[in-house]
VOPAGU-2260 file (C-alpha; in pm, 1 decimal, decimal comma):
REM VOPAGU-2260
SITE   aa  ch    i         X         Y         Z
SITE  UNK   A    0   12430,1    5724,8   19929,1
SITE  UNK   A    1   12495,2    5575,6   20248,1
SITE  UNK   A    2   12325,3    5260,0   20394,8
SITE  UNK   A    3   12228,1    5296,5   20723,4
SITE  UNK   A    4   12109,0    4942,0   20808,6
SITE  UNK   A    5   11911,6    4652,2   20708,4
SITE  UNK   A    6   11670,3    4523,6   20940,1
SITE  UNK   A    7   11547,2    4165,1   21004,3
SITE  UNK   A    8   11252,6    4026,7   20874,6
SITE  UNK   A    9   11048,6    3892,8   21188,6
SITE  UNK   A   10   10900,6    3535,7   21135,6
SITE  UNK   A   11   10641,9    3561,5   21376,0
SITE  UNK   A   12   10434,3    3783,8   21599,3
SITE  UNK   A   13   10577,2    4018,1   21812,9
SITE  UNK   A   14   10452,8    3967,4   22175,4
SITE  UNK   A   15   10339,5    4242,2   22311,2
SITE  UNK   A   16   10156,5    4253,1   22627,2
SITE  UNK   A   17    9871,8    4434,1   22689,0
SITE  UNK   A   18    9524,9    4461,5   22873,3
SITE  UNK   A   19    9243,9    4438,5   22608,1
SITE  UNK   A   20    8881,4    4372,7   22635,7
SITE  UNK   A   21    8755,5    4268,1   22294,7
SITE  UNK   A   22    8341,4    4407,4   22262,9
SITE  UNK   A   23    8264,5    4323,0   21913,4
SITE  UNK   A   24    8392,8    4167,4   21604,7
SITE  UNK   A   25    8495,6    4438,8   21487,8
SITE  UNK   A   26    8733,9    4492,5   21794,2
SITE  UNK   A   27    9038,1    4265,8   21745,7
SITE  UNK   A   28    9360,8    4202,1   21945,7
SITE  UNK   A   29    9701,1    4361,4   21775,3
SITE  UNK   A   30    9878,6    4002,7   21797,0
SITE  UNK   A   31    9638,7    3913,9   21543,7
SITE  UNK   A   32    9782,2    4108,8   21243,7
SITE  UNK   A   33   10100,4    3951,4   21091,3
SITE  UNK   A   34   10426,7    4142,1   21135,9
SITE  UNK   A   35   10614,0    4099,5   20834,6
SITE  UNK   A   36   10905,2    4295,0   20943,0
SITE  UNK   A   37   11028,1    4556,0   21162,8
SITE  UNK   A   38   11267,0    4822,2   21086,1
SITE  UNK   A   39   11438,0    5015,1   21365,9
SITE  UNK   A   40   11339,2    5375,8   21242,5
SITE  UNK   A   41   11115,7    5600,0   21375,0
SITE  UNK   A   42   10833,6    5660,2   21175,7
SITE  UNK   A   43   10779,5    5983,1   21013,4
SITE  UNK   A   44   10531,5    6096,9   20774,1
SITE  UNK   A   45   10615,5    5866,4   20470,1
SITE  UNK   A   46   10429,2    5794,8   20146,0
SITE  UNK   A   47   10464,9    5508,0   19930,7
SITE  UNK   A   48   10618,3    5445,3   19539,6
SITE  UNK   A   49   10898,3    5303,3   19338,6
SITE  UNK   A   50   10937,8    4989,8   19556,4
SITE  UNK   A   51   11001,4    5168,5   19833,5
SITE  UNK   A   52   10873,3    5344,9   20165,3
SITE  UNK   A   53   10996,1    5726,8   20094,6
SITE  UNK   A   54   10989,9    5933,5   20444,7
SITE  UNK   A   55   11103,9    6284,0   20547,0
SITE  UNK   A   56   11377,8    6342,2   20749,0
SITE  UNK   A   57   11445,4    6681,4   20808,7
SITE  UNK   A   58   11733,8    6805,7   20611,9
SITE  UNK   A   59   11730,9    6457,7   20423,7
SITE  UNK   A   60   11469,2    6211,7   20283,2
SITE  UNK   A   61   11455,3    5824,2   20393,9
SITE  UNK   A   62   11421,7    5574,7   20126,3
SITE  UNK   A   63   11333,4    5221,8   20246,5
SITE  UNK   A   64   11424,5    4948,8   20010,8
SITE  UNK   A   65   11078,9    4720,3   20016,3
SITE  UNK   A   66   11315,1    4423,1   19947,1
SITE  UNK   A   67   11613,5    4455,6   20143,7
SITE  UNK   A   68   11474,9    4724,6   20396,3
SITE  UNK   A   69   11853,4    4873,1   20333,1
SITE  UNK   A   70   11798,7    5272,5   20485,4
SITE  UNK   A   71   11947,7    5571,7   20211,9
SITE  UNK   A   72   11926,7    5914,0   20344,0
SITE  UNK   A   73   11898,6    6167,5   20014,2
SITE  UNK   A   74   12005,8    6477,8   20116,7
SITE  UNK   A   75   11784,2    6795,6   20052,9
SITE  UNK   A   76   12017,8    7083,4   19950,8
SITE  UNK   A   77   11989,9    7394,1   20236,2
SITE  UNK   A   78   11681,6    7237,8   20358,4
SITE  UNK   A   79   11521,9    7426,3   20669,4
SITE  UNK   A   80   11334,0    7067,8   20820,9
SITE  UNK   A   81   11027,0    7289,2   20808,3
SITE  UNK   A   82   10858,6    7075,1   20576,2
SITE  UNK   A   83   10521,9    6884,5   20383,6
SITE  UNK   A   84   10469,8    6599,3   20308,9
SITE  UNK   A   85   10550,7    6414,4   20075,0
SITE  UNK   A   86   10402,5    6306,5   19713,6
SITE  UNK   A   87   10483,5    6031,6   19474,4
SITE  UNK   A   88   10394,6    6043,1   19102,0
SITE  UNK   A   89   10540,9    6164,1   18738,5
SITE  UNK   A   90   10842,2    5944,5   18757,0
SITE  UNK   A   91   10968,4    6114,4   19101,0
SITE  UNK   A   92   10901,6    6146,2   19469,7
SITE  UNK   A   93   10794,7    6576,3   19600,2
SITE  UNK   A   94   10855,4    6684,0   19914,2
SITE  UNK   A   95   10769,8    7062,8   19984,0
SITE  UNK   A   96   10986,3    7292,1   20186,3
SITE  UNK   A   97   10843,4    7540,1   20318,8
SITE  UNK   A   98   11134,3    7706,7   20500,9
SITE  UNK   A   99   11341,8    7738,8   20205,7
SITE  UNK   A  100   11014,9    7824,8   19971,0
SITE  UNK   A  101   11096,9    7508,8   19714,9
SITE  UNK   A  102   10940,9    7203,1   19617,1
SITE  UNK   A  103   11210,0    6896,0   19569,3
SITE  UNK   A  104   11184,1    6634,7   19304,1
SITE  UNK   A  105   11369,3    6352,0   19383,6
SITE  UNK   A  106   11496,5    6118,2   19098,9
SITE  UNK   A  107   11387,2    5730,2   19238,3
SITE  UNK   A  108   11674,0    5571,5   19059,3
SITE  UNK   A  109   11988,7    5769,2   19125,4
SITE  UNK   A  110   11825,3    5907,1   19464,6
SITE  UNK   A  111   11923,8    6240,0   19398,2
SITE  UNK   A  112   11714,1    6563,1   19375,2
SITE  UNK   A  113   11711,9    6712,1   19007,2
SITE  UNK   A  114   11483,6    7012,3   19006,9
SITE  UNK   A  115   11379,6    7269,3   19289,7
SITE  UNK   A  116   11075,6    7444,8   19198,1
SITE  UNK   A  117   11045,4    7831,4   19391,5
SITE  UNK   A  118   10693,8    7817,5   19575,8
SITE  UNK   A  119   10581,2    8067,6   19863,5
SITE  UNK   A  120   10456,6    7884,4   20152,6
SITE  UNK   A  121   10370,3    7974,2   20450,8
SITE  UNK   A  122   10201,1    7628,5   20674,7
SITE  UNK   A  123   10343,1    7291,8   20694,4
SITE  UNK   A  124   10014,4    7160,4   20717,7
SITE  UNK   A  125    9887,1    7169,4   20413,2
SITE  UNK   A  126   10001,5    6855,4   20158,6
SITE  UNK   A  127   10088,2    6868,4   19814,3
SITE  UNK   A  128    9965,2    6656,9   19549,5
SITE  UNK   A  129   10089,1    6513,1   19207,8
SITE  UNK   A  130    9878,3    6441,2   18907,9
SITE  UNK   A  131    9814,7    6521,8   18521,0
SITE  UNK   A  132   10143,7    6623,5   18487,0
SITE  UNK   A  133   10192,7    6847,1   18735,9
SITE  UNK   A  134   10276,2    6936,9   19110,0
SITE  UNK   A  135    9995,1    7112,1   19295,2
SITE  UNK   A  136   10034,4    7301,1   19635,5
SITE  UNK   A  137    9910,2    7543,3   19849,6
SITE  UNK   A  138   10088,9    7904,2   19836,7
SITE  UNK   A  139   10080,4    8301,3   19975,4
SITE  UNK   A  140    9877,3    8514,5   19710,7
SITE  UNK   A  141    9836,4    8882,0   19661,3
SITE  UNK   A  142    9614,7    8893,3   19956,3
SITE  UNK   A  143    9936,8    8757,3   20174,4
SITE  UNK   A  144    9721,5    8466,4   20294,5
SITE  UNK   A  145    9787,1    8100,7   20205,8
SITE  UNK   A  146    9493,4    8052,7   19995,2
SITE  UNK   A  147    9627,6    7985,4   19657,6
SITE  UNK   A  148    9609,8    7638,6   19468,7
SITE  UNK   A  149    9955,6    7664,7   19208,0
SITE  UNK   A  150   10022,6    7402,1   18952,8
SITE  UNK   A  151   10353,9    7354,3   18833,5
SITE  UNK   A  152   10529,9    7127,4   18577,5
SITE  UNK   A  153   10637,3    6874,1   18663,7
SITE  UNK   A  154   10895,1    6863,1   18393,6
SITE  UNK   A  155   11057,6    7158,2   18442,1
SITE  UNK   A  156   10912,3    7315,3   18763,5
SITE  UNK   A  157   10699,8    7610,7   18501,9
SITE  UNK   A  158   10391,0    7791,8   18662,2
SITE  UNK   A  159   10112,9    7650,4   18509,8
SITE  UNK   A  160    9849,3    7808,9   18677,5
SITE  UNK   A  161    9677,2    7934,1   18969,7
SITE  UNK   A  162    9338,5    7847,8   19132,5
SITE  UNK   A  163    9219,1    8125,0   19426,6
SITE  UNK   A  164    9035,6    7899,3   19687,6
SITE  UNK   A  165    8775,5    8051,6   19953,1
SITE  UNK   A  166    8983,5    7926,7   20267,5
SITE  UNK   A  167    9370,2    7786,1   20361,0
SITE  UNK   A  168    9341,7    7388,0   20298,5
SITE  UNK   A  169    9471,3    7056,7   20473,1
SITE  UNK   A  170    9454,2    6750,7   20277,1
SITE  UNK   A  171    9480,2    6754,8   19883,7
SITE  UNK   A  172    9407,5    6435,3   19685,5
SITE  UNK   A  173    9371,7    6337,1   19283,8
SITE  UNK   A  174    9095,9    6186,5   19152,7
SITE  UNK   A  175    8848,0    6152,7   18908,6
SITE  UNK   A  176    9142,6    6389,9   18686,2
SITE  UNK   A  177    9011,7    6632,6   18975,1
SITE  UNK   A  178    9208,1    6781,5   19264,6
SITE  UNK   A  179    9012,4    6732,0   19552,8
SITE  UNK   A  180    9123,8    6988,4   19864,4
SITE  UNK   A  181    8978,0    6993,5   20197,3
SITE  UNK   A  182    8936,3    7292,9   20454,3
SITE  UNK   A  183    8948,9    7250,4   20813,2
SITE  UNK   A  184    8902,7    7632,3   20866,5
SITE  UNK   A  185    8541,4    7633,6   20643,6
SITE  UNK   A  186    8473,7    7221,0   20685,4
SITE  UNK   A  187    8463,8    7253,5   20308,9
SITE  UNK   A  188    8625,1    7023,0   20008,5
SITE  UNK   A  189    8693,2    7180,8   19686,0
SITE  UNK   A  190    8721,1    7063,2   19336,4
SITE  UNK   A  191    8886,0    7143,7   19093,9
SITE  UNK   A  192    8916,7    7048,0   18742,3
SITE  UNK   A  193    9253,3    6992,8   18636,7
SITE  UNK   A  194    9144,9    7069,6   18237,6
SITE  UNK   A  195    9014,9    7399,3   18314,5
SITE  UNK   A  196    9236,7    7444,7   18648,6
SITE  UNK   A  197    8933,1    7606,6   18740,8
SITE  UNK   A  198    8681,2    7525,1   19085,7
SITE  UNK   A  199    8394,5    7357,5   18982,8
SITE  UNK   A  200    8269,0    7219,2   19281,7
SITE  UNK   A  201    8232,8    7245,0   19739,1
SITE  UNK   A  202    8143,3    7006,5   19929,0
SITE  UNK   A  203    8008,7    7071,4   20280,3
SITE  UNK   A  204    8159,0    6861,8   20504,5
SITE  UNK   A  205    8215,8    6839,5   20928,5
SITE  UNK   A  206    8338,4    7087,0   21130,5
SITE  UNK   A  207    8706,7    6970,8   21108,3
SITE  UNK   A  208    8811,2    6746,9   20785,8
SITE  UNK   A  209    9128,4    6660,1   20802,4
SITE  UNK   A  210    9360,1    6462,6   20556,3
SITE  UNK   A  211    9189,3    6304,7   20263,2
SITE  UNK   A  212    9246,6    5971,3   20050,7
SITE  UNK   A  213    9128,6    5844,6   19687,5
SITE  UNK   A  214    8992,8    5502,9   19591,4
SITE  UNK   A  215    8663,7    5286,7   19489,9
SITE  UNK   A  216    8562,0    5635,0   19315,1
SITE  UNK   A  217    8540,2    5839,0   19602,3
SITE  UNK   A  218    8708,7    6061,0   19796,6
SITE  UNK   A  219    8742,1    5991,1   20192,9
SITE  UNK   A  220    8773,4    6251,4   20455,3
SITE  UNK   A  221    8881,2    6198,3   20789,8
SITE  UNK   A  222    8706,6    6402,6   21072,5
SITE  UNK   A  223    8844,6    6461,3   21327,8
SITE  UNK   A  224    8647,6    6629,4   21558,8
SITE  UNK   A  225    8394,7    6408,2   21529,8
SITE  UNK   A  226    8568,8    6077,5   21434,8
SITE  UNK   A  227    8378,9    5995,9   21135,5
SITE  UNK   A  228    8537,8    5950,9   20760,7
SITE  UNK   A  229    8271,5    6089,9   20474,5
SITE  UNK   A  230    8283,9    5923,5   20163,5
SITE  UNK   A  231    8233,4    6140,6   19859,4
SITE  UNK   A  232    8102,2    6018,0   19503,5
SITE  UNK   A  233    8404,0    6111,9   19279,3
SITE  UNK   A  234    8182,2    6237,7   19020,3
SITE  UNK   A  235    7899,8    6403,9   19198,8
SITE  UNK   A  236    8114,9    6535,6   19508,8
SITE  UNK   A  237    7802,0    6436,3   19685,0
SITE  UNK   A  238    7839,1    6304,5   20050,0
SITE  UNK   A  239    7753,8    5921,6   19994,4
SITE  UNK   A  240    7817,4    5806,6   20350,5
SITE  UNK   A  241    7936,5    5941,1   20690,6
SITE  UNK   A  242    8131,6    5625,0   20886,5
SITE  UNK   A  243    8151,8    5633,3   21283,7
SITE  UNK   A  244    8498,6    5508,6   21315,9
SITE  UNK   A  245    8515,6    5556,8   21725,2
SITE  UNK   A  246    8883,5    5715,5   21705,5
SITE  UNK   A  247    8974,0    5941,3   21943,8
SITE  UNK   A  248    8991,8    6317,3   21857,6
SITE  UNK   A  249    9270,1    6455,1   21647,8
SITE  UNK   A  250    9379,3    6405,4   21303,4
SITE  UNK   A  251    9408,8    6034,7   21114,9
SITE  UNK   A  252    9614,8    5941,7   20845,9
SITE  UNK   A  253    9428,9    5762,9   20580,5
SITE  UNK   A  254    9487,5    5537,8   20292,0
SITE  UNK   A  255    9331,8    5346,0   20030,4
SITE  UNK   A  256    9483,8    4996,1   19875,8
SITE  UNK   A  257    9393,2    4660,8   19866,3
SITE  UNK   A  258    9007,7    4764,8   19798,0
SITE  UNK   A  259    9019,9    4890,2   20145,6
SITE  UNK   A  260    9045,1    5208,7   20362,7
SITE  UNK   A  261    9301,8    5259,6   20604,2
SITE  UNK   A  262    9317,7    5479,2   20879,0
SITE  UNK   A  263    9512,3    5484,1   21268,4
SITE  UNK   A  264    9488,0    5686,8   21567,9
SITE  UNK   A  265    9825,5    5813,6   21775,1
SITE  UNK   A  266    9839,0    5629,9   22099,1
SITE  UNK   A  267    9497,5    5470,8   22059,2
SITE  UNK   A  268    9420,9    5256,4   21728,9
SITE  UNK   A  269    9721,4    5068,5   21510,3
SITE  UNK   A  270    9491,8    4983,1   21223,3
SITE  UNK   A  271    9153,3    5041,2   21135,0
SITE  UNK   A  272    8983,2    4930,6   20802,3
SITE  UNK   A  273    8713,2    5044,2   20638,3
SITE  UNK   A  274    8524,1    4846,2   20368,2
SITE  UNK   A  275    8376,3    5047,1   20053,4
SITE  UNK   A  276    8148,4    4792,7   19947,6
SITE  UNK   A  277    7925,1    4828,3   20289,5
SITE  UNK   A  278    8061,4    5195,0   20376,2
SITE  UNK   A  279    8137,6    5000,6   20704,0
SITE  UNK   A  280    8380,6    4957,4   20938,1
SITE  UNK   A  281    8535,5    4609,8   20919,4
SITE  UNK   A  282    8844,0    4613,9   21170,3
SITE  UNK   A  283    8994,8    4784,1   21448,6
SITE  UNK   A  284    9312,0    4679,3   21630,4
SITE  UNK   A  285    9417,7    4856,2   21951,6
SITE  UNK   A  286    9789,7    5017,2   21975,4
SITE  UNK   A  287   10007,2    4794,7   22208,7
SITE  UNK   A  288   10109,8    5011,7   22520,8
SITE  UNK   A  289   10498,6    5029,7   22417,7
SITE  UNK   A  290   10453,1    5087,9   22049,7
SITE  UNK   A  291   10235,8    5416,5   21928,8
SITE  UNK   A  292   10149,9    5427,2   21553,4
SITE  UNK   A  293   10073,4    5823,7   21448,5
SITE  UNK   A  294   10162,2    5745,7   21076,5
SITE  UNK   A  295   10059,9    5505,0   20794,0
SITE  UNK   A  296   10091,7    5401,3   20442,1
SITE  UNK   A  297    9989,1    5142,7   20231,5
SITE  UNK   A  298   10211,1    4977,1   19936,7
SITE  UNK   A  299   10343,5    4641,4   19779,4
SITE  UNK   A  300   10030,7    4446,1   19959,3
SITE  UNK   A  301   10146,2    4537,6   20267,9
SITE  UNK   A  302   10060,7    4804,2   20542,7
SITE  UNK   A  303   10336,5    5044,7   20661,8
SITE  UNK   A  304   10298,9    5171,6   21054,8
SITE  UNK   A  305   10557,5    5418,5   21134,8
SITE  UNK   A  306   10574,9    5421,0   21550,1
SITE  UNK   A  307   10764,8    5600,0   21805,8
SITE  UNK   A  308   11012,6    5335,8   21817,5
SITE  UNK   A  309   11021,1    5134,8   21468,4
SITE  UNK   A  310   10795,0    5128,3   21163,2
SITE  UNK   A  311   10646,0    4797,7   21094,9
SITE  UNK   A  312   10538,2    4624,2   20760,2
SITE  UNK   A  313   10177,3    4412,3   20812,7
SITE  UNK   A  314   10033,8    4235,4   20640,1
SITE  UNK   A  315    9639,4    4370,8   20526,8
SITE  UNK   A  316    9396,9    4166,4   20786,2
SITE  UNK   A  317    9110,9    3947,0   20546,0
């Protein structure tokens, strides 16, 4: 595969200029979080595994070398760029398309896709998720509505089974040898028990969940209606906490690492970290006026902010 470039590690902070009133400790300046390194990519939704930062592309997926920041594109055979995003687990890296009606597996070593898996989906929105052996996503049932939860192996791309859900779904998470799906359309998370592929339990949650992260035993759900992340017990799938994170409306990627939360805000909020032990938030750091952050990933001790411009490697604030 073809290397596009290596970027250049940055050995101290980038200067950007901006007006910003800090109101509480909690409120801190973006030159205050260290810039490891910059590479001259756009961000794109991205997820992170195998030494790597793994992000979609269209009619290719982006590996990012966490060492060498080297760029190889892995093409995705007769892809339609209508796509998921992606997952990372089981030895590979998913990425669902749903133009073409396949799920990709893409081998992390040779960085070449070994197994398409025939799945009938009809909404990019929805994520898929990998765990117990298996791929799980979102696809059309009898009913011709996208309300299906199908588990495939991950081995050999097999139906395994199939879970109706009450609504369409968002975010999908594994936890707790659960998977955890959330409903914007019903403000609803499901579980389901991956031994009995059956749903066990629903959550009522805000008007419009959003994506979803797991970590600290709990499942976090980003709202974005109302700004606030719930925290659900991981073995109850009772609402512990709701957190008032003061982001602006519209959806938030989160991500847990570190012992932390992670979350950002398009335009608004590069960074914002939540604390599990205090179900408080601990840090927020505004977006610098030329550089927007809209995507985020945590991995290798470091935080990955994929911008309009670059994505940028920081180090987790203390």
């Amino acid at each position: 595969m073809k290397h596009l470039f290596t970027a250049t590690l940055l050995i101290f902070l980038i200067p950007f200029a901006h007006s910003y009133a800090m109101e509480s400790d909690v409120d801190r300046p973006f030159e205050e979080l260290a810039v490891e390194a910059e590479i001259q990519l756009r961000g794109q939704n991205a997820v992170y595994g195998y030494g790597a930062l793994w992000q979609k592309g269209g009619f290719t997926v982006k590996r990012i070398d966490a060492e060498t920041y080297a760029v190889t594109e892995i093409p995705l055979p007769d892809a339609s760029q209508r796509q998921r995003g992606l997952a990372v687990g089981e030895d590979a890296v998913w990425i669902a398309d749903v133009g073409k009606k396949v799920i990709f597996r893409i081998d992390p070593t040779s960085n070449e896709v070994t197994l398409e898996i025939p799945a009938d989906m009809s909404s990019r929105t929805s994520d898929i998720e990998v765990g117990d052996g298996s791929v799980w996503a979102m696809v059309v049932g009898a009913d011709g509505f996208e309300k299906t939860l199908a588990r495939f192996d991950a081995e050999n791309g097999a139906l395994q089974a199939t879970v109706e859900l009450p609504s369409a779904t968002l975010g999908m998470v594994f936890g707790n040898e659960s998977i955890w799906v959330v409903s914007g359309e019903k403000g609803q998370l499901y579980r389901v028990d991956v031994a009995t592929n059956t749903l066990v339990a629903t959550t009522k949650l805000g008007d419009s969940p959003a994506y979803a992260a797991f970590g600290a035993g709990a499942v976090w759900v980003h709202d974005r209606g109302d700004a606030t992340v719930r925290r659900i017990d991981g073995e109850t799938g009772k609402v512990l906490a709701i957190i008032d994170t003061e982001l602006p409306y519209g959806s938030s990627y989160v991500a847990f690492g570190g012992g932390f939360l992670w979350m950002n805000a398009y335009r608004r909020v590069a960074v914002l970290m939540i604390d599990p032990a205090t179900n408080t938030v601990l840090r927020r750091y505004p977006s610098p006026p030329l550089l927007r952050f809209n995507k985020l990933a945590y991995g290798d001790g470091s935080l990955w902010l994929g911008g309009d411009k670059s994505i940028l490697r920081v180090a987790p604030p203390e």
